[in-house]
C-alpha positions as CSV (number, residue, x, y, z in Angstrom):
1,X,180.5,19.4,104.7
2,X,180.9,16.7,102.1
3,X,177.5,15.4,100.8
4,X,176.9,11.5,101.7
5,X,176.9,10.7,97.7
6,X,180.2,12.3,97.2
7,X,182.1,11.0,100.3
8,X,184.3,8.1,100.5
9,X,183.2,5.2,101.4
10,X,183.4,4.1,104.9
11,X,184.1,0.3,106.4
12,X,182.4,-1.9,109.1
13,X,182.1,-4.5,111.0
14,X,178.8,-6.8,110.9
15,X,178.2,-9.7,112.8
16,X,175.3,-11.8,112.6
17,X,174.7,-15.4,113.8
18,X,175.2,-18.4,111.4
19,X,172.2,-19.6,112.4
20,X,170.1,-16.1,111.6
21,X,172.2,-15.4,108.7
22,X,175.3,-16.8,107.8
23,X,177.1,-15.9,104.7
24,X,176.4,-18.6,102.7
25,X,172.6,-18.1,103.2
26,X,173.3,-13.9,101.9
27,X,175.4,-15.2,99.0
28,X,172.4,-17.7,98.4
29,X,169.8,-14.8,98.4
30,X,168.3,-12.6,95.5
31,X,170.8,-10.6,94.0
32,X,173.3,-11.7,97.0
33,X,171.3,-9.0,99.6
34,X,170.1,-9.4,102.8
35,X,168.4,-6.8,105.2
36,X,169.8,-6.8,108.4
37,X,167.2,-7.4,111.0
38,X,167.2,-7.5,114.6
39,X,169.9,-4.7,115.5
40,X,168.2,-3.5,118.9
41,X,171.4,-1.1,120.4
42,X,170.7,2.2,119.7
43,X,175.1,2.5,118.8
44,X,174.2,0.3,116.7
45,X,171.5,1.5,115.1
46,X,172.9,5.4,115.1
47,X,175.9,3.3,113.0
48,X,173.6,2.2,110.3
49,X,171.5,5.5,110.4
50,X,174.2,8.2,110.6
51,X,177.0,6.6,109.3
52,X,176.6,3.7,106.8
53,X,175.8,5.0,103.5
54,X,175.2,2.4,100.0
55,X,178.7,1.0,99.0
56,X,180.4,0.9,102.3
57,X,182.8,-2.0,103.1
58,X,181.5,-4.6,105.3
59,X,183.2,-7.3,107.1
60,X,180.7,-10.2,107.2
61,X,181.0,-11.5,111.0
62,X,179.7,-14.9,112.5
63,X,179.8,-14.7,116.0
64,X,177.9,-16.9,118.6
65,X,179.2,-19.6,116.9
66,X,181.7,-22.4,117.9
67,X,184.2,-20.2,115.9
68,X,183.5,-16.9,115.6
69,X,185.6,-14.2,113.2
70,X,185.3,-12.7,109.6
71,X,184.3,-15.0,107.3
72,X,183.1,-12.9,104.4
73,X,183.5,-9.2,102.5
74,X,179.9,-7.4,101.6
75,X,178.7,-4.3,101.0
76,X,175.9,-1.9,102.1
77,X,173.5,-2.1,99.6
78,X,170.5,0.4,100.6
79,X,169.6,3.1,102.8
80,X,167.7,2.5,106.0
81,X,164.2,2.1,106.3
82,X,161.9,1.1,109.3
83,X,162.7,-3.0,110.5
84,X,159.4,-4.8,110.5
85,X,160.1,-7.2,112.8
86,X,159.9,-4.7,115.9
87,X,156.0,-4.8,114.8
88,X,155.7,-8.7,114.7
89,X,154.7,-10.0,117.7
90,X,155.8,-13.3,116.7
91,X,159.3,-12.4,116.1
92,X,162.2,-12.5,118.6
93,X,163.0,-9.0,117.9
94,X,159.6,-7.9,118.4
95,X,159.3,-4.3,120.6
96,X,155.9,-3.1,121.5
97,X,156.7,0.1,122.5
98,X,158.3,1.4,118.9
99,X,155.8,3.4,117.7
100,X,154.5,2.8,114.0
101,X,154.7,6.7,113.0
102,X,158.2,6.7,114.2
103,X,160.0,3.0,114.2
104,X,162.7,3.3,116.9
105,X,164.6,0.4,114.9
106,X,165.9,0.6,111.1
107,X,167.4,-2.2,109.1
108,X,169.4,-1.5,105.5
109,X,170.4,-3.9,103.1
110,X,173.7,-5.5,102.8
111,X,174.9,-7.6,99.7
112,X,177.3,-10.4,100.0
113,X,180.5,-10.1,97.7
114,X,182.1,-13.1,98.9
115,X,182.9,-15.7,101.4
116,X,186.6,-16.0,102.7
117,X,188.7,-18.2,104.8
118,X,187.6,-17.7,108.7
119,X,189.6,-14.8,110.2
120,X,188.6,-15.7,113.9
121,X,190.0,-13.9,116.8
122,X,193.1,-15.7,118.1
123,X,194.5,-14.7,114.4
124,X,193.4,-11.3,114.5
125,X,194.8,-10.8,118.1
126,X,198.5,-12.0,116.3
127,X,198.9,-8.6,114.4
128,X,199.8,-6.1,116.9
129,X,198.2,-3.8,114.3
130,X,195.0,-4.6,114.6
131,X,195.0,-4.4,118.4
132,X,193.0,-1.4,118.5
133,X,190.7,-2.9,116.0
134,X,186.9,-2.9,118.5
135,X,186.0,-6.4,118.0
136,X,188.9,-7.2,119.9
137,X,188.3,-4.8,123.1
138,X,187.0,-6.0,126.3
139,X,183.7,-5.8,126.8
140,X,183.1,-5.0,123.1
141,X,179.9,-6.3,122.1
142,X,178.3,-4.1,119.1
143,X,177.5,-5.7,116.3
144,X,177.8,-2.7,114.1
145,X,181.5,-1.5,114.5
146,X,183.3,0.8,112.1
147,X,186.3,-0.1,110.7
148,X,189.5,2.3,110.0
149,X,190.8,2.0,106.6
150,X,194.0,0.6,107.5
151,X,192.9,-2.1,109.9
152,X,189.9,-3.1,106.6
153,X,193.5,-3.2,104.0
154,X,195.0,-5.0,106.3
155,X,192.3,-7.6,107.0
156,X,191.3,-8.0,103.4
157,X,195.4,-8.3,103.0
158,X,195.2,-11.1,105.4
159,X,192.3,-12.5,103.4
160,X,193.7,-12.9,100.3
161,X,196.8,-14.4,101.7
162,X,198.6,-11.5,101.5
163,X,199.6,-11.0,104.8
């Protein structure tokens, strides 16, 4: 079994609300990073813990927004570690039954590259091969997704006006 240092790196799919943090407000932050609060799905969550290791792609995702799509590239930028805010009572994402010894929820850090054009859905839905891409399934509403390395060329293709 390949080692998590040695293997290559993986891609995803991140979405976060504008208002929470958008990527303007990660590009505006220390060294570009963000941790990335508030994931309470435990798919999700497994993602981040199992799967996302430091210098993964990530497509930055606004969604709940009037236009949701991608509208960013990042990186994953740290390991995970326990998310405080399922402590804080005052905090939306608070969970009182997460024990402190062993956090049910974990947060990493995720470092903004850059902000793109908005790749919203109607234009992701026009490249037949993306269709299997899971932001654009029924029903899918994860907002940790992987990514397969041809639908992440082909997005950052699209991107860069390459497509």
């Amino acid at each position: 079994m390949t080692s998590p240092s040695s293997a290559t790196p993986r891609h995803w799919l991140m979405k976060s609300e504008p208002e929470e943090c958008s990527i303007d407000d990660a590009l505006a932050a220390p060294k570009a990073t963000v941790p990335w609060t508030g994931v309470r799905n435990y798919q999700a969550r497994n993602f981040m813990r199992d799967g996302m290791q430091v210098g993964d792609g990530v497509l930055f995702y606004h969604s709940s927004c009037a236009e949701p799509g991608i509208i960013g590239i990042a990186r994953v930028a740290s390991g995970t570690r326990a998310d405080p805010t399922q402590f804080d009572p005052a905090s939306p994402y608070h969970d009182p039954k997460s024990p402190a010894d062993a956090p049910r929820w974990l947060l990493l850090d995720v470092q903004a590259v850059r902000k793109t054009r908005l790749l919203g859905l109607p234009e992701l839905r026009q490249h037949p091969e993306l269709a299997d891409l899971r932001v654009l399934q029924k029903g899918s509403r994860l907002s940790i997704t992987p990514v397969d390395e041809s639908h992440w060329n082909r997005i950052v293709a699209l991107l860069d006006g390459k497509g």
